[in-house]
N, C-alpha and C positions, 0 to 999 in steps of 0.2 A: 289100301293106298288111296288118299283123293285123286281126284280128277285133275286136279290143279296139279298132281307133284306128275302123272299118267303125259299132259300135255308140256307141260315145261321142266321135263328131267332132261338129265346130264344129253341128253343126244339130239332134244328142240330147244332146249333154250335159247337164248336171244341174250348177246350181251353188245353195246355199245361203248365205246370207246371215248375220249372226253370230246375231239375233233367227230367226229361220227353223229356224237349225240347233237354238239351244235348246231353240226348241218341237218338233221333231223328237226329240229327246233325252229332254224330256218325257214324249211319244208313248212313248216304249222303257220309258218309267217304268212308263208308264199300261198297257204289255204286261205287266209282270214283277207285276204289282199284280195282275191279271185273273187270270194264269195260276196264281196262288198261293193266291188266294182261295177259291176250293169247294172242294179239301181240308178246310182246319180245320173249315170248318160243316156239313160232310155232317153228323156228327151233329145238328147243331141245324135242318138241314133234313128230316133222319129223322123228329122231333120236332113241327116245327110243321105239316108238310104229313101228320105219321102215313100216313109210309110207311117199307117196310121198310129198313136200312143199303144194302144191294146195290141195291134199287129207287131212293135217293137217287145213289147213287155212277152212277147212267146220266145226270147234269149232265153230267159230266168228256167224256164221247162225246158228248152233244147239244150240249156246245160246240164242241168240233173236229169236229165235224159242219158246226156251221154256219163252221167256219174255212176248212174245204174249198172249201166255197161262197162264203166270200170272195176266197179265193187266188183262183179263177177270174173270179171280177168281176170283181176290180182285172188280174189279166193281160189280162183282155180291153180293161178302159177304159183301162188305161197306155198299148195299143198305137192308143190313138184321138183321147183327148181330155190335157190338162193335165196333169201330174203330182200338181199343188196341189191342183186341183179333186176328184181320184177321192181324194185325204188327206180333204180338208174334207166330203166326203160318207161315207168309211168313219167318219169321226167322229161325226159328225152319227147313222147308223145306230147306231154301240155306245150312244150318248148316250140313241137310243129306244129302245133293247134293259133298259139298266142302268133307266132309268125305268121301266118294264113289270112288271119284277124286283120295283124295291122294292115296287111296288101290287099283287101277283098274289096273289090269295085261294085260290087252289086250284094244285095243282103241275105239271098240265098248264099252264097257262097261265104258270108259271114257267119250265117247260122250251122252253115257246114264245118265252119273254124272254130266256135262257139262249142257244137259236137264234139269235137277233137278234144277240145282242151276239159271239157265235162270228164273226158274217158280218163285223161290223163289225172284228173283230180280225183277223181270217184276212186283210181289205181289207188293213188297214196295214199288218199284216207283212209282206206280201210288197212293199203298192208302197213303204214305206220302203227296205228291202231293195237292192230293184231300183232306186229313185234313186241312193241312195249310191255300188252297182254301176257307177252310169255318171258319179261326178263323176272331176274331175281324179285322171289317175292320182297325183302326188306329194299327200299325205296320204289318199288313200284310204284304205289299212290302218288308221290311225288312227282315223280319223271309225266304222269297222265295228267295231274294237275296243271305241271308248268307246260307242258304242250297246249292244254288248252287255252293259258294264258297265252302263248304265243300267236294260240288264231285270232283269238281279240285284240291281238297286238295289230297285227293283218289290217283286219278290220276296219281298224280305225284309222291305217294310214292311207288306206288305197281312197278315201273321199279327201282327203288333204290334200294327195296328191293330183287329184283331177283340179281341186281347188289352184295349186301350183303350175300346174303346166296348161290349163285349160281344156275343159271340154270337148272343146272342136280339136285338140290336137288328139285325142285318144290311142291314133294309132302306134305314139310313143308310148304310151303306157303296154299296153300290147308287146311294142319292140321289148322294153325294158323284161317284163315274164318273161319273153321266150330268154334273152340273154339269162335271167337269171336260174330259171329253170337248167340250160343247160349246165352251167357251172355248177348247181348243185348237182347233176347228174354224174359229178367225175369225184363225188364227195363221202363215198360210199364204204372206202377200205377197212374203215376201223370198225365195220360191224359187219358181229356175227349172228349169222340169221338162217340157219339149214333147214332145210325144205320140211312140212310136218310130215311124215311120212303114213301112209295107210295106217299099218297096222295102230297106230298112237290115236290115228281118228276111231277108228273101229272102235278101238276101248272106250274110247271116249263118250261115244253112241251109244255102246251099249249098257252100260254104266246110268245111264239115263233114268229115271225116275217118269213113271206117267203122268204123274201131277205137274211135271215140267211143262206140258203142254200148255194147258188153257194160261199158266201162269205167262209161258216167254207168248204167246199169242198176244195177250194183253197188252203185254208193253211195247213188244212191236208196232200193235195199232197207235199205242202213246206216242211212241218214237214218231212215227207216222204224221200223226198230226202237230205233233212237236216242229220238225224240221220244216211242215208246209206253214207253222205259224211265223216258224224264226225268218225264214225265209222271203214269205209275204209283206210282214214287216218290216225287214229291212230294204226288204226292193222295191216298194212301193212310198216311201216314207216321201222322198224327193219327186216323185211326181206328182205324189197329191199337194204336198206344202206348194211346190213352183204353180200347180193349175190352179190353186187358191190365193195366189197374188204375193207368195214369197219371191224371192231371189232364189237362181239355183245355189249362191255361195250359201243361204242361210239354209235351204234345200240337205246341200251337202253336208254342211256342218251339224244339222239335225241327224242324219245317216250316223256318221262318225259320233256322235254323242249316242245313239242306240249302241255300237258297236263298245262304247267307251264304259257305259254304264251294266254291258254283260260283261267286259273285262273284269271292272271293278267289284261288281257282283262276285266273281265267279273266285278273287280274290278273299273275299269277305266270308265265303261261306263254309270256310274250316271253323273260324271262332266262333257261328250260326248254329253249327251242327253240336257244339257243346253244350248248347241250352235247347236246338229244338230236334225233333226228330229229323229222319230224313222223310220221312210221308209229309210230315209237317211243309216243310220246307217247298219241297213238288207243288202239294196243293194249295198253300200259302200265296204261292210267286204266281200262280196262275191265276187263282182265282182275283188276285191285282191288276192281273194283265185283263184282265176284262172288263174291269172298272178305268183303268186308264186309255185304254180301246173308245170306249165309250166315251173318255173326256174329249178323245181327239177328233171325235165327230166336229166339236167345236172350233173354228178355225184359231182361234187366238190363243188356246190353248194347246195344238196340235202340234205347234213344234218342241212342247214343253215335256207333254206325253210320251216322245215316242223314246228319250233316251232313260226316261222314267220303265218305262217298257223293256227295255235295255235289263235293266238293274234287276226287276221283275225277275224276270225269266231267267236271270245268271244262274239260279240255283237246283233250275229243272233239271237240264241233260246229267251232271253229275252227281245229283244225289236221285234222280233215278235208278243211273246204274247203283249204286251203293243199295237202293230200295231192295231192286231185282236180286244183286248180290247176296242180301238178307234172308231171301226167299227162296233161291236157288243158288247155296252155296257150291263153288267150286265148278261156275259153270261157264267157260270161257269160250264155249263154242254159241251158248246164247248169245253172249254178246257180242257178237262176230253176225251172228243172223241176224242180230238188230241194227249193225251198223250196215247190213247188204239193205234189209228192206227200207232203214229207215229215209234212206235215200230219196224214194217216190216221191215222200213229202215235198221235196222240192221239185219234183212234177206236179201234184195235184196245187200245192199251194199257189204260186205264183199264176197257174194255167187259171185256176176258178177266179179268181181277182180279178185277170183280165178278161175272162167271160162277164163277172159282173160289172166290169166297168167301163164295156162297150155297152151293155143291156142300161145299166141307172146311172152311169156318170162316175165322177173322180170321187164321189163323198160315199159312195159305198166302198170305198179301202176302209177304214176305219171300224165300218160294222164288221167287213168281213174277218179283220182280224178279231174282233171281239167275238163269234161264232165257232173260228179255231180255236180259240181259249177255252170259249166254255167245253164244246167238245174233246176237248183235251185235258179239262179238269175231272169231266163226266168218266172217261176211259180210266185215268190215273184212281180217282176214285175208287169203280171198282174192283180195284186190285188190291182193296181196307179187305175183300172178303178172307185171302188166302192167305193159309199159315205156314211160315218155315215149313221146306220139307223135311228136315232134319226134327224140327218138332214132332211132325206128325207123325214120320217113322218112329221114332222115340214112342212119342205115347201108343201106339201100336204093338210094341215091342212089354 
């Protein structure tokens, strides 16, 4: 029996309901909104908390800090308790993280909010993730696809939105998460999601192939540098264009075109994937993103780059997995490791940026996202050495 039927049989699977999946969907929204948000206002948080550009730009870290910390709760409680339940409490948490936010008078006590609401995110991402991983195999793909477009959906509203209500008023933005958050948190009935229980892990492990290792190692590190690329770039994109003599609204709206052109991307690349491979695809989008990195060294051309970058990169995270897929059939608990580790990225990425851009200034954003590229092509790369496991075993046999 696969792995796949071992982890999502008749007694884990995961089934959504049409009101359940919405709100789940929602949820993806409520991701993409979050994740897009502290870019535009470092500088308005530079400002009200008078601290320095680089001392602001440590949100970006202290929230995938605390996402870290989430991935781990929820892998822990997915494997124990409800699926609904460990949803309705990672919300519940963002909801008192985003309230904190909007009320905190001094900026430790923001970055302490900033924490909260990491934990609460880092929660969801992974156990939505991981439910969807184990519904019915026929529409899976699809359910995974439109969640992603729902983050890019996110994405792209939360810099419009600072556009509409104003920078300096942030702490409604803030207000509005935590309301929304909780309302999703009472949204949860129509899905079923029973705990994975040991023994189904166990098989799972054991089951395991040793070639899996260096393989899911690799992509991790991909991951890895993936999320500190995506993540550098879009949270740094509005600081550099405004310290280079943009508008923050043009600032903003560059943000929301990165966000807009991974949407669009991320769209396009089913009809992509019938003419090119999926390695194709990975190594393609990257090795672009390092040429266009490179364009926006240029100031006149840097707000032009970055939603080009956007579009770029739409076709990394999912046709990596599909890569990974390829290579290690029927392995749903790799993918589950790669969305715990590949979290750091959004530690290491954003933290090096603003190490480098207290050291040389605002015009090294641009190299350094070009240095995450290449090293993220160099990793993906390596992964041309290794063949289906299924192959290998076959020719062995």
């Amino acid at each position: 029996m696969p792995e796949s039927a071992e982890i999502c049989g008749s007694s884990t699977e995961v089934t959504f309901r049409s009101f359940a999946f919405a709100s789940a969907t929602t949820v993806f929204i409520l991701f993409g909104t979050t994740a897009s948000l502290y870019g535009p206002l470092l500088i308005t948080f530079s400002h009200h908390f008078n601290v320095s550009l680089p001392v602001a730009g440590a949100v970006l870290s202290v929230n995938f800090v605390g996402a870290v910390v989430g991935v781990a709760i929820g892998w822990f409680s997915l494997n124990r308790i409800r699926g609904n339940a460990v949803l309705s409490s990672a919300l519940v948490v963002m909801a008192l993280g985003a309230g904190a936010a909007a009320l905190a008078p001094v900026w430790a006590l923001f970055l302490a909010s900033a924490f909260v609401i990491g934990v609460g995110f880092g929660a969801m991402d992974f156990t939505l993730n991981s439910l969807l991983m184990r519904t019915p195999v026929t529409g899976r793909a699809h359910r995974l696809s439109f969640a992603n477009a729902g983050y890019g959906l996110g994405a792209v509203i939360a810099p419009v939105l600072i556009i509409a209500v104003h920078p300096h008023n942030f702490a409604l933005l803030f207000t509005g998460m935590a309301v929304i958050a909780l309302l999703l948190s009472t949204s949860n009935r129509g899905l079923h999601a029973p705990a994975l229980h040991a023994e189904a892990r166990r098989r799972a492990f054991e089951s395991r192939n040793r070639q899996r290792r260096p393989i899911l190692a690799t992509f991790v590190v991909a991951y890895i540098l993936y999320v500190a690329l995506e993540s550098s770039s879009a949270g740094w994109i509005a600081p550099q264009l405004h310290r280079v003599g943009y508008t923050q609204t043009v600032a903003s709206v560059a943000t929301a075109g990165f966000w807009l052109g991974l949407t669009i991307g991320r769209v396009g690349v089913g009809p992509l994937h019938r003419r090119f491979t999926d390695r194709n695809l990975v190594l393609g989008g990257l090795g672009l993103t390092v040429i266009l990195a490179a364009a926006a060294f240029f100031n006149v051309l840097a707000p032009y780059s970055y939603p080009l970058i956007g579009l770029a990169l739409a076709s990394v995270y999912p046709m990596g997995l599909i890569w990974y897929a390829t290579l290690c059939p029927h392995d749903a608990d790799g993918l589950a490791l790669m969305i715990l580790f590949m979290m750091a990225g959004g530690v290491i990425g954003p933290g090096f940026v603003s190490l480098i851009v207290s050291i040389a200034g605002i015009h090294a954003v641009p190299v350094t996202i070009a240095i995450f590229a290449l090293a993220d092509l160099t990793v993906f790369a390596s992964a041309l050495r290794f063949r289906p496991i299924e192959l290998a075993n076959s020719a062995r046999n």
